[in-house]
Structure formats: C-alpha cells, structure tokens
PQR file with spaces between the fields and no chain letter, atoms N, CA, C, O and H, PARSE charges and radii, in Angstrom:
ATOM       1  N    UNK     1       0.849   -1.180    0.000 -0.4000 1.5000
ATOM       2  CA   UNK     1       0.000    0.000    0.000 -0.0000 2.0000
ATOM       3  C    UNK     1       0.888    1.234    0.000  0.5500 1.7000
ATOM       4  O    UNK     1       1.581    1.491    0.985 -0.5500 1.4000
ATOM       5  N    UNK     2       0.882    2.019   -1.105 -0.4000 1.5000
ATOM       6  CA   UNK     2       0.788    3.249   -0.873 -0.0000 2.0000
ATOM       7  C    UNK     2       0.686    4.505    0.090  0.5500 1.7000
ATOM       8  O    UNK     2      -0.483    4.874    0.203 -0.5500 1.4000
ATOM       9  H    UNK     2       0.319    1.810   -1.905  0.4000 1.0000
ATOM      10  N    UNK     3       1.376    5.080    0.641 -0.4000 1.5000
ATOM      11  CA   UNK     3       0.822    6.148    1.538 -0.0000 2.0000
ATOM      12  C    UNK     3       0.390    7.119    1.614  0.5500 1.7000
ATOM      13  O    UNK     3       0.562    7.213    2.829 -0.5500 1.4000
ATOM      14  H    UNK     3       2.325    4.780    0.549  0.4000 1.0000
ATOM      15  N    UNK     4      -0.195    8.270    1.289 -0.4000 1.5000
ATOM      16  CA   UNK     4      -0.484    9.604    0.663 -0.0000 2.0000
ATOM      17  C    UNK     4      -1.932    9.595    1.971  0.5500 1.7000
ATOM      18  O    UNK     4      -2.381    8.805    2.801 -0.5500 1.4000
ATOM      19  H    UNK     4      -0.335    8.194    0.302  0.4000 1.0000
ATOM      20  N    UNK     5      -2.281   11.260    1.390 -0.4000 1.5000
ATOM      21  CA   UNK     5      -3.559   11.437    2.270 -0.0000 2.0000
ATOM      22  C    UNK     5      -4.113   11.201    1.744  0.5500 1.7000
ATOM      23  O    UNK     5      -5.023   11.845    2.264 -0.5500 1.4000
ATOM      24  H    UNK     5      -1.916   11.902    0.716  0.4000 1.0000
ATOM      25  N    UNK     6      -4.810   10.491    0.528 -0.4000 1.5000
ATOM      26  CA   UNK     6      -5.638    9.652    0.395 -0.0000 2.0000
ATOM      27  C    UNK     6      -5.628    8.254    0.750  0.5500 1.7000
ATOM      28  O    UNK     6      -6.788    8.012    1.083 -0.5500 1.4000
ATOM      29  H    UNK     6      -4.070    9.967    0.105  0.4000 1.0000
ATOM      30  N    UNK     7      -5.191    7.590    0.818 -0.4000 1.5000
ATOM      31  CA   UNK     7      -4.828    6.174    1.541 -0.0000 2.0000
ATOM      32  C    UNK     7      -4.844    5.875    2.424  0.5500 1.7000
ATOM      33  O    UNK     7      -4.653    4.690    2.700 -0.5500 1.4000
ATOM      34  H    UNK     7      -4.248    7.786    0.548  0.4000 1.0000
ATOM      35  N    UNK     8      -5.199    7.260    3.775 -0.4000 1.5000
ATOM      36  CA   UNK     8      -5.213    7.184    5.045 -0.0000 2.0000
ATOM      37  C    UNK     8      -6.409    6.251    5.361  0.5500 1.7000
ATOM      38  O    UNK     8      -6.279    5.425    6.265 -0.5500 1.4000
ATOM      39  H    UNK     8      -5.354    8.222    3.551  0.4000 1.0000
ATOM      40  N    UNK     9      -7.528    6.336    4.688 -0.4000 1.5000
ATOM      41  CA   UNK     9      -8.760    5.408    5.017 -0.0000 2.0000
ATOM      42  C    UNK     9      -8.098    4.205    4.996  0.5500 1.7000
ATOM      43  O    UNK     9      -8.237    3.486    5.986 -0.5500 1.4000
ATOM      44  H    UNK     9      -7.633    7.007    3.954  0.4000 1.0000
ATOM      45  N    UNK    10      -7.253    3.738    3.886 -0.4000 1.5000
ATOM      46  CA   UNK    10      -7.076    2.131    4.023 -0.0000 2.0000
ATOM      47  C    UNK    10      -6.090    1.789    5.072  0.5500 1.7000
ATOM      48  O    UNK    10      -5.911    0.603    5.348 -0.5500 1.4000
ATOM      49  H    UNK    10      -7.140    4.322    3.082  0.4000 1.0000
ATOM      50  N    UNK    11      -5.422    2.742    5.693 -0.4000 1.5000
ATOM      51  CA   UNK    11      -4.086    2.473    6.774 -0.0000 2.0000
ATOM      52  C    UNK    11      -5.033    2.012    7.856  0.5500 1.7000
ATOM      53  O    UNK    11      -5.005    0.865    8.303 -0.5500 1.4000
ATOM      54  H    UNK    11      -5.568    3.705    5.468  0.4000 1.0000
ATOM      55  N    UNK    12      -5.902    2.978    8.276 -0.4000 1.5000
ATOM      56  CA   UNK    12      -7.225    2.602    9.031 -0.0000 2.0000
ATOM      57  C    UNK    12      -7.343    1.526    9.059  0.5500 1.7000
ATOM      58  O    UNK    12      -6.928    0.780    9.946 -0.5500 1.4000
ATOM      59  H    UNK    12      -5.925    3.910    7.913  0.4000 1.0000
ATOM      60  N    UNK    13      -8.054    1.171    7.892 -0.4000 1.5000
ATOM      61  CA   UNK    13      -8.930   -0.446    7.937 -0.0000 2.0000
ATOM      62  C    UNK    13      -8.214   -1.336    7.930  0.5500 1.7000
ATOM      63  O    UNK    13      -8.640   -2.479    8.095 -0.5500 1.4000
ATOM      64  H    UNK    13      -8.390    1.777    7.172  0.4000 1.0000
ATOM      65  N    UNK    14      -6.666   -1.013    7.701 -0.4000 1.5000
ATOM      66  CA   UNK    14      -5.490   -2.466    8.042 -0.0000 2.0000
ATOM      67  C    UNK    14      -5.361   -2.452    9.133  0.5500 1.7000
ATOM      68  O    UNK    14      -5.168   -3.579    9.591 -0.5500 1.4000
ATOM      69  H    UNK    14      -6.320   -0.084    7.567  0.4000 1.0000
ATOM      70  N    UNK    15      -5.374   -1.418   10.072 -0.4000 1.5000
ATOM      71  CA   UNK    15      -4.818   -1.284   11.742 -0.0000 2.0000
ATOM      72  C    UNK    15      -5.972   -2.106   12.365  0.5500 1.7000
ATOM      73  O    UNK    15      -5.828   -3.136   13.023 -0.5500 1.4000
ATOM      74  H    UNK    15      -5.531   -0.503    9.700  0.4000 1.0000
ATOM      75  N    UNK    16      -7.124   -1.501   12.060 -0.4000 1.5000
ATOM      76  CA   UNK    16      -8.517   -2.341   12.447 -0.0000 2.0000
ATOM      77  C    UNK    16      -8.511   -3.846   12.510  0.5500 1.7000
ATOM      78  O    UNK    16      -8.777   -4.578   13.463 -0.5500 1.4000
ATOM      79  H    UNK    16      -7.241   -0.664   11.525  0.4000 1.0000
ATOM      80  N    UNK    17      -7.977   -4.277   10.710 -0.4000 1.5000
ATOM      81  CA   UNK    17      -8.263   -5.547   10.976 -0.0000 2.0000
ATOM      82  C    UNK    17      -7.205   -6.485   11.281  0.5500 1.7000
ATOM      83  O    UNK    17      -7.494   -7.671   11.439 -0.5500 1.4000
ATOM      84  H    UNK    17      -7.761   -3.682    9.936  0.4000 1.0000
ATOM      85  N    UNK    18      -5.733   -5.988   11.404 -0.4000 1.5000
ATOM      86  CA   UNK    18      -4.911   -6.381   12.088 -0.0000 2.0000
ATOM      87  C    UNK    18      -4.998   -6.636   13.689  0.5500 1.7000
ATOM      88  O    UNK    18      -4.577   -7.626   14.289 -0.5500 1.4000
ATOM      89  H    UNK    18      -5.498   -5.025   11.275  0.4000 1.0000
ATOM      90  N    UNK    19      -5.417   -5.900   14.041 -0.4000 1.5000
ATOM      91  CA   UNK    19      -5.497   -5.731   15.473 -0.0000 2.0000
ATOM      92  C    UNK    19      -6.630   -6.962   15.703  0.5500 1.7000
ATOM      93  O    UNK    19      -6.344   -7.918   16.424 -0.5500 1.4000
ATOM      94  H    UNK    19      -5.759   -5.096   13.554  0.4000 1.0000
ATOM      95  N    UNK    20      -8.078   -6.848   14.961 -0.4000 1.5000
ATOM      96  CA   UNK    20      -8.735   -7.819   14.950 -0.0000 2.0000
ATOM      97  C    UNK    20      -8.495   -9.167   14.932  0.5500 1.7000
ATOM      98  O    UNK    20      -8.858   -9.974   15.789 -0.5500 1.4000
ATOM      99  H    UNK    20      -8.310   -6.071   14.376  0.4000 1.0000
ATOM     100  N    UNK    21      -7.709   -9.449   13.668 -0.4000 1.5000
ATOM     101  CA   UNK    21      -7.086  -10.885   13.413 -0.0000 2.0000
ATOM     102  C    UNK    21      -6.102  -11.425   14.237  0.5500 1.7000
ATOM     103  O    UNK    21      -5.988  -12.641   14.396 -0.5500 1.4000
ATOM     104  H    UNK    21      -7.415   -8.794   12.972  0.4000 1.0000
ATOM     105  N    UNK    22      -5.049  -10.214   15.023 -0.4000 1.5000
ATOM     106  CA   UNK    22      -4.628  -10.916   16.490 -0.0000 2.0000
ATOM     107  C    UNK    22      -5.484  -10.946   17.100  0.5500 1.7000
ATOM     108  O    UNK    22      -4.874  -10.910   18.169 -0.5500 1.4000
ATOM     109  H    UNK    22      -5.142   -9.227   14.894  0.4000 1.0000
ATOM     110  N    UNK    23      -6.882  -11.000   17.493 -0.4000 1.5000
ATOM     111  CA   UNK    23      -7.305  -10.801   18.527 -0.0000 2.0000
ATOM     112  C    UNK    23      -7.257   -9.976   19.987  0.5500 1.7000
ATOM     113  O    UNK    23      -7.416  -10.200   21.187 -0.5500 1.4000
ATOM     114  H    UNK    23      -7.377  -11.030   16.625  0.4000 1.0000
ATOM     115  N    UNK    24      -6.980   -9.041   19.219 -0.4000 1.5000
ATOM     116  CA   UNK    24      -6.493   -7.630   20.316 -0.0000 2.0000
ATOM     117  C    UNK    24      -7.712   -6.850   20.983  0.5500 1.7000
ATOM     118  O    UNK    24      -8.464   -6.290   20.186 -0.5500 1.4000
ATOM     119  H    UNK    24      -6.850   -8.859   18.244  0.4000 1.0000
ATOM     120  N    UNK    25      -7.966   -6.755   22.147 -0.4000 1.5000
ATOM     121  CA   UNK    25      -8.391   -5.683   22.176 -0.0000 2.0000
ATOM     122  C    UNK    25      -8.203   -4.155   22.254  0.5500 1.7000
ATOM     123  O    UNK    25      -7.053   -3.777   22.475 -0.5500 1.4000
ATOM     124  H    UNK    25      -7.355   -7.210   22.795  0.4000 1.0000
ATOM     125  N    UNK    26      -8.978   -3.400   22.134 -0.4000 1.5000
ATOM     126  CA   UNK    26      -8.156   -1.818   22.024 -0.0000 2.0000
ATOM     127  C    UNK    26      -6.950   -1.240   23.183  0.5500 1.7000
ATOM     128  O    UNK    26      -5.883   -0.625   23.202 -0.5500 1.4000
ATOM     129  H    UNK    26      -9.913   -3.707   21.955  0.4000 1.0000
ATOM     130  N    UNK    27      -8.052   -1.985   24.223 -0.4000 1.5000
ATOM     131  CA   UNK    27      -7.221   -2.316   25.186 -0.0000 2.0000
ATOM     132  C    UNK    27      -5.874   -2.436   25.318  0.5500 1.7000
ATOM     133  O    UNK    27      -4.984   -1.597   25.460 -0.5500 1.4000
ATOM     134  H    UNK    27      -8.918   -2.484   24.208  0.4000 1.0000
ATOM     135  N    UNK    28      -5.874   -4.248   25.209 -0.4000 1.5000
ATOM     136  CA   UNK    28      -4.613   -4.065   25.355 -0.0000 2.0000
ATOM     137  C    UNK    28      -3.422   -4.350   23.861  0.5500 1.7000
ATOM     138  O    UNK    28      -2.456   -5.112   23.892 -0.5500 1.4000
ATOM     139  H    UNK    28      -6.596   -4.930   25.093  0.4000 1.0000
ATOM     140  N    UNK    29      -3.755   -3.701   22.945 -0.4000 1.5000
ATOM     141  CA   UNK    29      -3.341   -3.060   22.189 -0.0000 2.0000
ATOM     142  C    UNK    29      -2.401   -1.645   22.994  0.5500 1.7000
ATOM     143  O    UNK    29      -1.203   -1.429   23.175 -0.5500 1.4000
ATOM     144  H    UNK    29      -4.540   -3.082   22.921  0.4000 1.0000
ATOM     145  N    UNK    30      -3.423   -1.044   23.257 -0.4000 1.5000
ATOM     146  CA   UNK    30      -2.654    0.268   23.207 -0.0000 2.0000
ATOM     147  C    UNK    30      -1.732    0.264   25.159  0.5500 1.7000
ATOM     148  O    UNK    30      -1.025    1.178   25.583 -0.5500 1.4000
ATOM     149  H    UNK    30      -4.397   -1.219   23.109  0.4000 1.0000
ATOM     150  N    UNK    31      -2.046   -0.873   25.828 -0.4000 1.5000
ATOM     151  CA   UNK    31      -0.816   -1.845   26.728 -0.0000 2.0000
ATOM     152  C    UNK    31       0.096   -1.987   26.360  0.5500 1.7000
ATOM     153  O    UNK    31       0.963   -1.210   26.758 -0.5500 1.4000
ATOM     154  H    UNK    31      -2.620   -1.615   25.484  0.4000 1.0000
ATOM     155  N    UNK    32       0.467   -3.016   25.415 -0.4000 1.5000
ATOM     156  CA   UNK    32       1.100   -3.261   24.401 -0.0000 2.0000
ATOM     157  C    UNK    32       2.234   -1.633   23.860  0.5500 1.7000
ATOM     158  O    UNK    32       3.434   -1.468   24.081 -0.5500 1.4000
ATOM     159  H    UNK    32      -0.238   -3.648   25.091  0.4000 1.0000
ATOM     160  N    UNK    33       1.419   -0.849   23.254 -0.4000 1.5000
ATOM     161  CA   UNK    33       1.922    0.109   22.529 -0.0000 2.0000
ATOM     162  C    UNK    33       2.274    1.215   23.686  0.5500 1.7000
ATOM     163  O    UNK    33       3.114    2.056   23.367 -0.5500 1.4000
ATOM     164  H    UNK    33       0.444   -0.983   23.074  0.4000 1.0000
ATOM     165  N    UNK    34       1.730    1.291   24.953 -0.4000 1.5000
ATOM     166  CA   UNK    34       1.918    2.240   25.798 -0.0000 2.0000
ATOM     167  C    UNK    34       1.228    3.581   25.656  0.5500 1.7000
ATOM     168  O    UNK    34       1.722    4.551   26.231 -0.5500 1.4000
ATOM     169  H    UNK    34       1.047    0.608   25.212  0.4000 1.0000
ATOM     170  N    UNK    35       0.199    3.705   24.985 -0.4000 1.5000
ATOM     171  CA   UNK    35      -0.818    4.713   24.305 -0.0000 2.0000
ATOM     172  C    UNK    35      -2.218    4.873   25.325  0.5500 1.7000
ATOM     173  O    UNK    35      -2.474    4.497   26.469 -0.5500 1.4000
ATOM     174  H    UNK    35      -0.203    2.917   24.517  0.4000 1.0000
ATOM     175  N    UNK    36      -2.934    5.602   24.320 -0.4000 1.5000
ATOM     176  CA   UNK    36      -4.361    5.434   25.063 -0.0000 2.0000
ATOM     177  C    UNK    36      -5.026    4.212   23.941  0.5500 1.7000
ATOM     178  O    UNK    36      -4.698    3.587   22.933 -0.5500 1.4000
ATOM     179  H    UNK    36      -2.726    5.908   23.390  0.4000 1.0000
ATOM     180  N    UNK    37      -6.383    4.396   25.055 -0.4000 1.5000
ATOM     181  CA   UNK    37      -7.368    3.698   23.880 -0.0000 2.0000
ATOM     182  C    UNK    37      -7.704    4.321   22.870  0.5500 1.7000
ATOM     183  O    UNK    37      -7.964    3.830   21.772 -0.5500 1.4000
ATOM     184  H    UNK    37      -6.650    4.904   25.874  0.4000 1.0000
ATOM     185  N    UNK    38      -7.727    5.659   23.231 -0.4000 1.5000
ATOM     186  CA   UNK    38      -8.484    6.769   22.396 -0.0000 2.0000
ATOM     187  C    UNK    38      -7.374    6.666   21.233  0.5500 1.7000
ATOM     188  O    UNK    38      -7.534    6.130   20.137 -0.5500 1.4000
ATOM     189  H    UNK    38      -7.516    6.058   24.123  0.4000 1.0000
ATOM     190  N    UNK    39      -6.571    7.104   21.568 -0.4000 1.5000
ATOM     191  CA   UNK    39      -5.343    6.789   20.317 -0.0000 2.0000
ATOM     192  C    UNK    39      -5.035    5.542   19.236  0.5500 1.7000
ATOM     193  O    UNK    39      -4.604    5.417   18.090 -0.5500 1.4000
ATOM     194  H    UNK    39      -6.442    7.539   22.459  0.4000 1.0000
ATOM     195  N    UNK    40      -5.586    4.602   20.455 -0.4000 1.5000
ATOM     196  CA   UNK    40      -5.893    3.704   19.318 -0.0000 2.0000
ATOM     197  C    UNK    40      -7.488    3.643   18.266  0.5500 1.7000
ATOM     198  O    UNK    40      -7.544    3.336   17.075 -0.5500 1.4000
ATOM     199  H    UNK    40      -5.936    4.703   21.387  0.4000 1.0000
ATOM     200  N    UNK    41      -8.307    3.924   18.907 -0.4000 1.5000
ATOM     201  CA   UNK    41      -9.579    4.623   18.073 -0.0000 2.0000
ATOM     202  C    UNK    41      -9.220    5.524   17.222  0.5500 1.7000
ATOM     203  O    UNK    41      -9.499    5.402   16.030 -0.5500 1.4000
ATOM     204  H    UNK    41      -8.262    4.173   19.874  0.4000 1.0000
ATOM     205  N    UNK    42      -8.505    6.630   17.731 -0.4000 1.5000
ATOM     206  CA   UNK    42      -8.201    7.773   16.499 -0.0000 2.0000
ATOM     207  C    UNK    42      -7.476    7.230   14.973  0.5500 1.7000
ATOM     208  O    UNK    42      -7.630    7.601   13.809 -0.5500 1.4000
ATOM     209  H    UNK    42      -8.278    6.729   18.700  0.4000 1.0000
ATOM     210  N    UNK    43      -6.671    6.232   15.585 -0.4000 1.5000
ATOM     211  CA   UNK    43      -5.887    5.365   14.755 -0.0000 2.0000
ATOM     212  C    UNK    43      -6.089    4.444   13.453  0.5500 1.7000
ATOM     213  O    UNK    43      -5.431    4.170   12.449 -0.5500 1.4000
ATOM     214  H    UNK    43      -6.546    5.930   16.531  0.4000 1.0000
ATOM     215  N    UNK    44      -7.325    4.114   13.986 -0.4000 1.5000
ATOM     216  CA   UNK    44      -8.468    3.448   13.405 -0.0000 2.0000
ATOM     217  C    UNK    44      -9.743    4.317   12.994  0.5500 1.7000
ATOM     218  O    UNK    44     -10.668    3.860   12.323 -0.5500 1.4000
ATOM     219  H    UNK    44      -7.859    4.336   14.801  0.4000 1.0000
ATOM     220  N    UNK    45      -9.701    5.221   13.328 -0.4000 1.5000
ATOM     221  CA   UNK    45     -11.246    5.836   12.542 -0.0000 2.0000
ATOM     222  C    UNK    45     -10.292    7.434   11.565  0.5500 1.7000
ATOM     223  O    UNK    45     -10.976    8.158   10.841 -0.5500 1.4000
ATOM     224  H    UNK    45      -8.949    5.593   13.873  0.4000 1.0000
ATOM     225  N    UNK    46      -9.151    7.638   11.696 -0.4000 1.5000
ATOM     226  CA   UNK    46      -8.510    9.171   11.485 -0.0000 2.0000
ATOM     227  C    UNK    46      -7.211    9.100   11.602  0.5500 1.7000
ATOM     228  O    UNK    46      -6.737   10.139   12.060 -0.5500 1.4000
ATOM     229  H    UNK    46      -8.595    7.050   12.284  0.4000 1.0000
ATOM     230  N    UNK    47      -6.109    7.916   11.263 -0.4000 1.5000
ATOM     231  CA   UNK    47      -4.619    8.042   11.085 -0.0000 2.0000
ATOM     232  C    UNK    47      -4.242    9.784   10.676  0.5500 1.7000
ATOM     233  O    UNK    47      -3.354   10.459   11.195 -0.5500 1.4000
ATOM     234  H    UNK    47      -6.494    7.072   10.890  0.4000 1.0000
ATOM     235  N    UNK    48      -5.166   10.198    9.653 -0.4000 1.5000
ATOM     236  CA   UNK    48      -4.340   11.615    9.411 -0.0000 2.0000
ATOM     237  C    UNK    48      -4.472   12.666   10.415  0.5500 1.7000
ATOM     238  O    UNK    48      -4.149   13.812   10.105 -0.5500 1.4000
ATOM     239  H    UNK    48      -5.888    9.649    9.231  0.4000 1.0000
ATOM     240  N    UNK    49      -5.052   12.322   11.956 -0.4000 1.5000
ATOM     241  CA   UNK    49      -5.055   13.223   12.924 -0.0000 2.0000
ATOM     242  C    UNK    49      -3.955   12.732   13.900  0.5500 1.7000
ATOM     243  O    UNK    49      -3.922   13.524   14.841 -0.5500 1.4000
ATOM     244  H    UNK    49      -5.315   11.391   12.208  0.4000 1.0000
ATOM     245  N    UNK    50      -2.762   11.441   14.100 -0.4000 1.5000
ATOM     246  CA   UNK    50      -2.468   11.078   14.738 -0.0000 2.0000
ATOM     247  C    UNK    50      -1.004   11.601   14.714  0.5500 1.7000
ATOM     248  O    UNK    50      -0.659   12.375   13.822 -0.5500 1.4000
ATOM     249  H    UNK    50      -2.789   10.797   13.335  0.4000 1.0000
ATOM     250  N    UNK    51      -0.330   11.284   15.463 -0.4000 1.5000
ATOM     251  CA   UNK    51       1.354   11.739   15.381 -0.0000 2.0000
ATOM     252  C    UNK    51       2.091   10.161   14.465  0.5500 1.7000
ATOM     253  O    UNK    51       1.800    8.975   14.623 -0.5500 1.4000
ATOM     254  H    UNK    51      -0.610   10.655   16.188  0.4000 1.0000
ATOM     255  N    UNK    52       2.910   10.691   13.705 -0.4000 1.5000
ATOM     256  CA   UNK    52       3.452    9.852   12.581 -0.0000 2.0000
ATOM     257  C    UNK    52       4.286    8.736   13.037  0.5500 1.7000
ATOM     258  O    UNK    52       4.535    7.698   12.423 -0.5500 1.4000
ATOM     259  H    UNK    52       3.146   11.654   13.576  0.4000 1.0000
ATOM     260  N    UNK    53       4.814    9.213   14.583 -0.4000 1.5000
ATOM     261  CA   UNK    53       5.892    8.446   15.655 -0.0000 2.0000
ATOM     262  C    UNK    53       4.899    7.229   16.717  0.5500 1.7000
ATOM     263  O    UNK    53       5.408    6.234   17.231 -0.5500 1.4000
ATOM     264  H    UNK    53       4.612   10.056   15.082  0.4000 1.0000
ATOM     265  N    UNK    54       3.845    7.510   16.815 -0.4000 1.5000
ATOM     266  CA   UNK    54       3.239    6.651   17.237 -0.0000 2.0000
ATOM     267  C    UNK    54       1.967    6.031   16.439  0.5500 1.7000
ATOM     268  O    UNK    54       1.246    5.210   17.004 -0.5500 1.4000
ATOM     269  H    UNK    54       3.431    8.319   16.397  0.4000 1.0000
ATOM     270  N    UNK    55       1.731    6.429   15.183 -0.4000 1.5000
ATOM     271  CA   UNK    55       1.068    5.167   14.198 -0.0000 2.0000
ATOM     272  C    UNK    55       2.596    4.187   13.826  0.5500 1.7000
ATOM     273  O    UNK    55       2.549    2.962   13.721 -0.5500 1.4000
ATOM     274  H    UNK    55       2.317    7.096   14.724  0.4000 1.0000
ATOM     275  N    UNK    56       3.436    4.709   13.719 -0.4000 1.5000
ATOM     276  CA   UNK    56       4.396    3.996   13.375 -0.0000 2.0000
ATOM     277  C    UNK    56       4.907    2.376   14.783  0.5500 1.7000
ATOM     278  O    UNK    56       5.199    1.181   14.782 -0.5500 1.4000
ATOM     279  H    UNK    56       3.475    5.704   13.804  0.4000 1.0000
ATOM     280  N    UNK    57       4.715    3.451   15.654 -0.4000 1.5000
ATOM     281  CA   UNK    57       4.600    2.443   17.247 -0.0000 2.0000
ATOM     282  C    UNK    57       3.898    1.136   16.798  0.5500 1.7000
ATOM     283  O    UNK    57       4.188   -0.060   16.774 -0.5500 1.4000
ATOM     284  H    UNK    57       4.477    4.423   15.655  0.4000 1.0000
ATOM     285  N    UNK    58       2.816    1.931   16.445 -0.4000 1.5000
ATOM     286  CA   UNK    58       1.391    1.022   16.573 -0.0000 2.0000
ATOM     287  C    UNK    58       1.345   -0.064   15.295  0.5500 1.7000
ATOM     288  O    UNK    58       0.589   -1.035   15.318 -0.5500 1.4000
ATOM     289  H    UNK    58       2.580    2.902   16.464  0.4000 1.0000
ATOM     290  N    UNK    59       2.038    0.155   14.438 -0.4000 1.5000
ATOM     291  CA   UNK    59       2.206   -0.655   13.064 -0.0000 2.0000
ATOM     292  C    UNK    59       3.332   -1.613   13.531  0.5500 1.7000
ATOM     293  O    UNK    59       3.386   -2.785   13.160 -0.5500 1.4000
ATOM     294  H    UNK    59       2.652    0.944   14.419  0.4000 1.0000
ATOM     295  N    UNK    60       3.971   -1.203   14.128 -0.4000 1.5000
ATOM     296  CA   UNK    60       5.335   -2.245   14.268 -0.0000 2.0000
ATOM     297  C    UNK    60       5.115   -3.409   15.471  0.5500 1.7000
ATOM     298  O    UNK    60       5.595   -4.539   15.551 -0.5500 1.4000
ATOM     299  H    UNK    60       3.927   -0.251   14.429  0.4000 1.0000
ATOM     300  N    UNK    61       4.103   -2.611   16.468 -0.4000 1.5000
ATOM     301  CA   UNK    61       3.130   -3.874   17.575 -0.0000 2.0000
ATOM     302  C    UNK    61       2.688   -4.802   16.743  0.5500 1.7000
ATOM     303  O    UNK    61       3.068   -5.972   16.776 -0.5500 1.4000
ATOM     304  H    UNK    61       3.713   -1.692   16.403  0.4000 1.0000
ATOM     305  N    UNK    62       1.698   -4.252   15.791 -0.4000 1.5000
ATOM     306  CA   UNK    62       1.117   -5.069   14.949 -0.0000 2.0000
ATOM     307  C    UNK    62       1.740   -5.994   14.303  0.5500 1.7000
ATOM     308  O    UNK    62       1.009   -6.928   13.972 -0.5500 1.4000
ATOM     309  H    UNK    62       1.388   -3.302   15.763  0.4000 1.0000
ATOM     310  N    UNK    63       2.903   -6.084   13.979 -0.4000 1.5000
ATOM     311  CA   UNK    63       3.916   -6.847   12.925 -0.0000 2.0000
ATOM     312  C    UNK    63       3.609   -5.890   11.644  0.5500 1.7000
ATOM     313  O    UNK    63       3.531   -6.661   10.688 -0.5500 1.4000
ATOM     314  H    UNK    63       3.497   -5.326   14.248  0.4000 1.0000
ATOM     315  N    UNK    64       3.372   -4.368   11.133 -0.4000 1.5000
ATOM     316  CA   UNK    64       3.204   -4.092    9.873 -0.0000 2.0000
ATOM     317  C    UNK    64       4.749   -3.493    9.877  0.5500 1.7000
ATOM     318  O    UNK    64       5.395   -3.579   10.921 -0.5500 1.4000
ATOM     319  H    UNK    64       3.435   -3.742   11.910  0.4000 1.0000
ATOM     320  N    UNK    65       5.205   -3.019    8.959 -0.4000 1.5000
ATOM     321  CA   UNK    65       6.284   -2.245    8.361 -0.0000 2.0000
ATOM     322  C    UNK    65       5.586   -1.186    7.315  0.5500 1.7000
ATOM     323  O    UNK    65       4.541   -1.292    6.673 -0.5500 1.4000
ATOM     324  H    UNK    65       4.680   -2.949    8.111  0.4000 1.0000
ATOM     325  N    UNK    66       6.492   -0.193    7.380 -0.4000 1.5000
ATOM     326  CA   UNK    66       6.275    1.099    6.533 -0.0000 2.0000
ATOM     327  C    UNK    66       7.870    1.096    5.674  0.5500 1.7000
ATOM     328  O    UNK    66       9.015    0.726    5.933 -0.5500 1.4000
ATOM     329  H    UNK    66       7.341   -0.107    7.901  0.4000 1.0000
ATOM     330  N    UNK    67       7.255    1.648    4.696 -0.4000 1.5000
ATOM     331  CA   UNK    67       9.171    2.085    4.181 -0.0000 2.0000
ATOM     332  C    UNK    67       8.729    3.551    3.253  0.5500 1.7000
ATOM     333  O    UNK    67       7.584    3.920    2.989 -0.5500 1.4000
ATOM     334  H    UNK    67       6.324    1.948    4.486  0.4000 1.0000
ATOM     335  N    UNK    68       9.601    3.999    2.998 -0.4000 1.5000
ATOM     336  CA   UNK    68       9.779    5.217    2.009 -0.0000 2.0000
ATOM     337  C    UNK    68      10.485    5.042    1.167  0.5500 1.7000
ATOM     338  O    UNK    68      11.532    4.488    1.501 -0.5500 1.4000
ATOM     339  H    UNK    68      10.531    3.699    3.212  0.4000 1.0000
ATOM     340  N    UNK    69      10.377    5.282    0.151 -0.4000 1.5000
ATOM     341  CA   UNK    69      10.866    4.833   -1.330 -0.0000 2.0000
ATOM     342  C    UNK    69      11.661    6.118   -1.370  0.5500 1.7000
ATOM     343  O    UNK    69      11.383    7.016   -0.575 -0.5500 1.4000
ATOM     344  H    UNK    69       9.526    5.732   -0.121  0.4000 1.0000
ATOM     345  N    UNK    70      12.902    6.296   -2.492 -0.4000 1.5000
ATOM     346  CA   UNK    70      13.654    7.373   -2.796 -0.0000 2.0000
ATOM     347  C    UNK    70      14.346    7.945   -2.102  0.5500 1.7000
ATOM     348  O    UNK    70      14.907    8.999   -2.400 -0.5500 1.4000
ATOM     349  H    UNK    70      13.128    5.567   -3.138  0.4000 1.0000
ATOM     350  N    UNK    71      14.432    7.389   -1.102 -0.4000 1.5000
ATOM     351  CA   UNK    71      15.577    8.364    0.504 -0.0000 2.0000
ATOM     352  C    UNK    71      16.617    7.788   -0.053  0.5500 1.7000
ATOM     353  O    UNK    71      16.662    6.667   -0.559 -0.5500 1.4000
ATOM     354  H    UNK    71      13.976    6.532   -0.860  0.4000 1.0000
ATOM     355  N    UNK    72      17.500    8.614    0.052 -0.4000 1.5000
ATOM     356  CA   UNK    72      18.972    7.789   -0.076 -0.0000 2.0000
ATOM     357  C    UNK    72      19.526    8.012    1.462  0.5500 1.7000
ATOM     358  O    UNK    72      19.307    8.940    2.240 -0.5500 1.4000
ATOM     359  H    UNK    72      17.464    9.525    0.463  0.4000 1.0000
ATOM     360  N    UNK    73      20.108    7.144    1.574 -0.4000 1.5000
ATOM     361  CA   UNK    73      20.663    7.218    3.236 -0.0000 2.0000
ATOM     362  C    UNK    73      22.071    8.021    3.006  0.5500 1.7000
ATOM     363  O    UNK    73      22.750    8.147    1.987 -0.5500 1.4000
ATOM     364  H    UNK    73      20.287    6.390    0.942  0.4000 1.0000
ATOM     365  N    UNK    74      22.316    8.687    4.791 -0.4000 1.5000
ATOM     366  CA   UNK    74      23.183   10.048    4.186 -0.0000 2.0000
ATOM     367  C    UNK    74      22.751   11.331    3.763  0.5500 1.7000
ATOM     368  O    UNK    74      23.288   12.403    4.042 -0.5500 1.4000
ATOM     369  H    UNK    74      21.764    8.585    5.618  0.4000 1.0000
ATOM     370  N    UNK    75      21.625   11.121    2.988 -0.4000 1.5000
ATOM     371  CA   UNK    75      21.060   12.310    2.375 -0.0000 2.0000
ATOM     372  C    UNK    75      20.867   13.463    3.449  0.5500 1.7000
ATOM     373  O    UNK    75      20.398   14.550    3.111 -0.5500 1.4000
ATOM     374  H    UNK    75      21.189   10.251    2.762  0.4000 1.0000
C-alpha cells in the first residue's frame, strides 16, 4: 500500500483488521503500545489526525512495516 492522504482510510482499515485478526483488544493493544485507547480509536477511525511516531509504534506492535521509497541514506 501506498501512503499519501488519500490512503489514510485504508491504513485505518489495516490497523482495524490487524489488530482484529490478532485478537487484540483496544485495550490491550494500546498496553502493548503504551498509548491510550483513544489513540488507538483515532488510529483506526482518522490516522491523518495522529502523530506519525506513534502510528508507526502502533504498526510495528502489529507486525506491519512502513518504508519510504527514494531516501537515499546520508542524504
């Protein structure tokens, strides 16, 4: 997937159903991540309102990875 502010809906619905398919609750999900619940709701209903350092938290609990294409390291 792609990342842009349009794509934020689908980052959503992967966090959702990731979290789902472990069997997480929001709970302790955001135990886990050291967050709120609310943060994890925001996370899931509005990634583009969240801080970039802790969706990133919250993707890497999950087992997801992010990357950025075109960085050269050093740069």
């Amino acid at each position: 997937m792609q990342l842009h502010t349009q794509t934020l809906n689908a980052l959503a619905i992967r966090l959702r159903h990731e979290r789902q398919v472990q069997n997480l609750s929001r709970e302790q999900l955001a135990a886990v991540c050291n967050v709120s619940t609310s943060f994890i709701r925001d996370a899931e209903s509005d990634p583009g309102s969240c801080s970039l350092a802790l969706l990133l938290k919250l993707m890497q609990a999950l087992g997801l990875k992010a990357s950025i294409d075109g960085w050269e390291s050093g740069a």
